[in-house]
C-alpha positions, 0 to 999 in steps of 0.5 A: 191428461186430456190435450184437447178442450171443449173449445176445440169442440166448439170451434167445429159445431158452435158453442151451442152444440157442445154440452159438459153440463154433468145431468145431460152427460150423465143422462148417457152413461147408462140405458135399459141394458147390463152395460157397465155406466160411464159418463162421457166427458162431452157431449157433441151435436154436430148440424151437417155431415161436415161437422161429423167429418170435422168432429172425427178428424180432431178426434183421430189428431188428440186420440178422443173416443167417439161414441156416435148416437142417433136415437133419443132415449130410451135407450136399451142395448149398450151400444150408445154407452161409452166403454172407456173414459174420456169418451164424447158422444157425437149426438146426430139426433139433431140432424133432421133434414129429409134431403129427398123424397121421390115417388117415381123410384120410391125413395128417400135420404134422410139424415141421422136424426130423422124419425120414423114419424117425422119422415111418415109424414112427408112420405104420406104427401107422396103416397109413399110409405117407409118399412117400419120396426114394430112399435119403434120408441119415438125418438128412434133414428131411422138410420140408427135403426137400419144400421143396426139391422132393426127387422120390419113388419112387411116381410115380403119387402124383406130380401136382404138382413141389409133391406131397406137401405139402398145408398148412404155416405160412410164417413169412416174412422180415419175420416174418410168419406165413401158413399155405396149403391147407387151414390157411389157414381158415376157423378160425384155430387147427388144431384148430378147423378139425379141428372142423368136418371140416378136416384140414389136407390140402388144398393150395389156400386161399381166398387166390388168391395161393399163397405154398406155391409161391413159397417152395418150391425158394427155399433159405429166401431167402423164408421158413421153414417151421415145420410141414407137412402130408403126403399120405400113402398105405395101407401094402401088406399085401401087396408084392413087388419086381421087377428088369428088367435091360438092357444099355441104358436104352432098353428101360426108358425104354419100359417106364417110360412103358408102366408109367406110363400103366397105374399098375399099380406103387407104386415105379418108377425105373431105376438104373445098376448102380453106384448100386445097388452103392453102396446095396446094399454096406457097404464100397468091396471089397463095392460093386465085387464087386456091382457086377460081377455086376450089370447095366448098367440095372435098373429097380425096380418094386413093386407092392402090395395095400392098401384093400379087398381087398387080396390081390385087387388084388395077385393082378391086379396081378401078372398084368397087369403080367407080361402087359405085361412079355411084351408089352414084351418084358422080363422081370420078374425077382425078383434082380439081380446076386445082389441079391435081391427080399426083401433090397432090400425089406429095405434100400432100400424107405421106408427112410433110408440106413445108415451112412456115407451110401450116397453115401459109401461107394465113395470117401469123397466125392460130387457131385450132378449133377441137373436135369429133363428128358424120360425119353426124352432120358435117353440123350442126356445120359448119352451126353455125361456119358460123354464130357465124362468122358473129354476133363476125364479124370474116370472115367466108370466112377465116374458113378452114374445115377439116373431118377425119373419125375415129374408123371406121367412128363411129366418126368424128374429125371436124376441123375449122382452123381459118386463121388470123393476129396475135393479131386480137382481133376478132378472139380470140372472134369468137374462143372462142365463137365458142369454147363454142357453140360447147361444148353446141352443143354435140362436143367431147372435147377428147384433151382438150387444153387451155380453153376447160378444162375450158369446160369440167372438171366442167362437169365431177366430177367424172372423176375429181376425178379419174384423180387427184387420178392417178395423185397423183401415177404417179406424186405425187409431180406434176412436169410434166407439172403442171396446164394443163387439170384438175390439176389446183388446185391440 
């Protein structure tokens, strides 16, 4: 029997910023993934950090579950459903202060519930630009996104699985609160450290312990963040988008790794023609119509001019990237499948998905297939995706590819995103079949939701070890989101 009430709760965040009514709890209790449903007993939404620190220190004294959540719905990966009953959520997406935006060093600290628009937006004032997931939802947390190691679609900017974030403030399970980078010292307040030349932006600090990477990819089982510091970038003043087509990704996949080592491209990814049917149109009739005139593989690539002499840096990146185009045999064109440079810009560029969610709009519901591999051994997987799809009966026609470089192209996310209805009981087997295939094929589970963990963890003990050891100093009496990732039994 619960000791605690929702008074307790209010008496912290206010009366206002404690929910029980049964819709909205129950609106979090599932999301487009394969994690059992269970409805928290509240729903919190705390202002400041203090409410977080507050909130987490009641719930170590009665022994509540915290769930922390950022991101509005809809939701897709499992993390942000509770694993146990009696579980609160401790909602941040209401926390939308964008505490400082600094040109000079490229810079800005946001709070948990900022978005990706909301904060393009300010940065655009500045001539700044934020790296950017590809299409990302509209209600997406931006620290919600990079505590999770979300890749962007600026590769070159990508040096680190931790990038972009510099600094933050970790509030951890025992409640106990640390900052990394840069804001770690050497004066204990922001503005202090502001005033001997200190912006916040470098990620390493004086301790040799980086709390920063242990807590990243955790799903909030170590601790929450209650603001964070972005890398950011000049926004182009001048930028154009180009389209190469194939019929097969392995001309791309050359092209990438050319490009790459070049930098002489901002945006680079390559799609299939149904996910960019699925970003591009509004409707089911309209994505299938784009998706017949557009090719099989499109890769996309940008390239812009910023800083000093702009025109002058755009004008040779141009030329040079078209000569390696011709030397690669490619070619750089300026429309897709009717989808032109301009409208893509338009649409998909730094710019948060419509509604419904991209994801949502072929067939009303979608898994996410995702891990870190080789780009080179990008084929080898889509080859067994497409046959995994034919022996459980799933259509292989409804299977979304997406390729992010990252780490300088050293690795590779390879996404499948799986279009269906909700319920169908054959793509739930094709995802977890797939999901199993991939795991045995050498694919990076490095954000294990849901039952990849069942995957993963029974093959590294010793990394077991470890994070059930950290566990206990960070959370010792688990509150935060107990039973994820390896902590089932704890």
């Amino acid at each position: 029997m619960n000791m605690w009430s929702k008074g307790d709760f209010e008496a912290i965040v206010g009366p206002g910023s404690v929910v029980d009514d049964a819709e909205v709890r129950k609106s979090y209790s599932e999301d487009h993934s394969y994690s059992p449903p269970k409805v928290p007993a509240l729903v919190v939404r705390p202002k400041t950090p203090e409410h977080i620190r507050s909130v987490i220190r009641l719930a170590n004294k009665e022994r509540v579950p915290l769930v922390p959540v950022s991101s509005g719905p809809p939701r897709f990966r499992g993390d942000s459903v509770p694993s146990v009953e009696g579980a609160v959520v401790l909602d941040m997406s209401g926390m939308k202060e964008i505490m400082w935006v600094n040109r000079r060093n490229r810079v800005a600290l946001v709070q948990p519930g900022v978005t990706f628009a909301e904060l393009e937006r300010e940065l655009e004032k500045e001539g700044l630009r934020c790296m950017i997931p590809l299409l990302p939802r509209s209600t997406k947390s931006i620290v919600g996104a990079f505590m999770e190691r979300e890749p962007f679609t600026v590769p070159k900017y990508a040096w680190d699985m931790a990038d972009p974030i510099a600094s933050s403030e970790m509030i951890l399970g025992d409640g106990f609160i640390t900052r990394t980078g840069g804001a770690a010292g050497p004066k204990r307040t922001l503005e202090g450290q502001r005033e001997v030349g200190g912006a916040q932006k470098l990620p390493f600090s004086p301790m040799f312990m980086d709390i920063r990477r242990m807590v990243q990819g955790t799903q909030g089982s170590y601790a929450v963040c209650s603001w964070m510091a972005l890398r950011c970038e000049l926004l182009p003043e001048y930028e154009k988008v180009y389209f190469v087509a194939a019929d097969k990704p392995d001309k791309l996949i050359d092209a990438s790794y050319r490009f790459m080592y070049l930098r002489l491209t901002d945006e680079m990814y390559i799609l299939d023609g149904l996910n960019m049917a699925c970003m591009m149109g509004k409707d089911a009739g309209e994505i299938e119509g784009l998706r017949k005139k557009l090719p099989p593989w499109i890769m996309v690539l940008s390239v812009g001019g910023y800083g000093e002499l702009p025109k002058e840096q755009f004008e040779y990146k141009n030329a040079d990237l078209a000569d390696e185009a011709e030397k690669l045999g490619i070619k750089l064109q300026m429309e897709a499948g009717g989808v032109t440079e301009s409208e893509y810009r338009d649409k998909v560029i730094r710019k948060v998905s419509g509604e419904p969610y991209w994801k949502l709009r072929l067939k009303g519901d979608a898994r996410e297939l995702f891990f870190l591999t080789s780009l080179s051994r990008a084929p080898e997987f889509i080859e067994t995706a497409v046959k995994t799809a034919e022996s459980t009966g799933f259509d292989p026609a409804a299977i979304g590819v997406y390729m992010q470089m990252v780490i300088q192209g050293t690795a590779c996310h390879l996404e499948f995103d799986l279009f269906g209805k909700q319920g169908d009981p054959v793509m739930e087997k094709f995802y977890s079949e797939l999901s199993g295939k991939v795991f045995e094929m050498g694919g990076y589970y490095s954000r294990p939701y849901g039952e990849w963990a069942d995957l993963v963890y029974p093959e590294a003990e010793t990394f077991v070890k470890c994070a059930r050891g950290l566990k206990e100093i960070f959370d010792p009496e688990s509150i935060l989101n107990p039973e994820k990732l390896c902590f089932k039994e704890m």
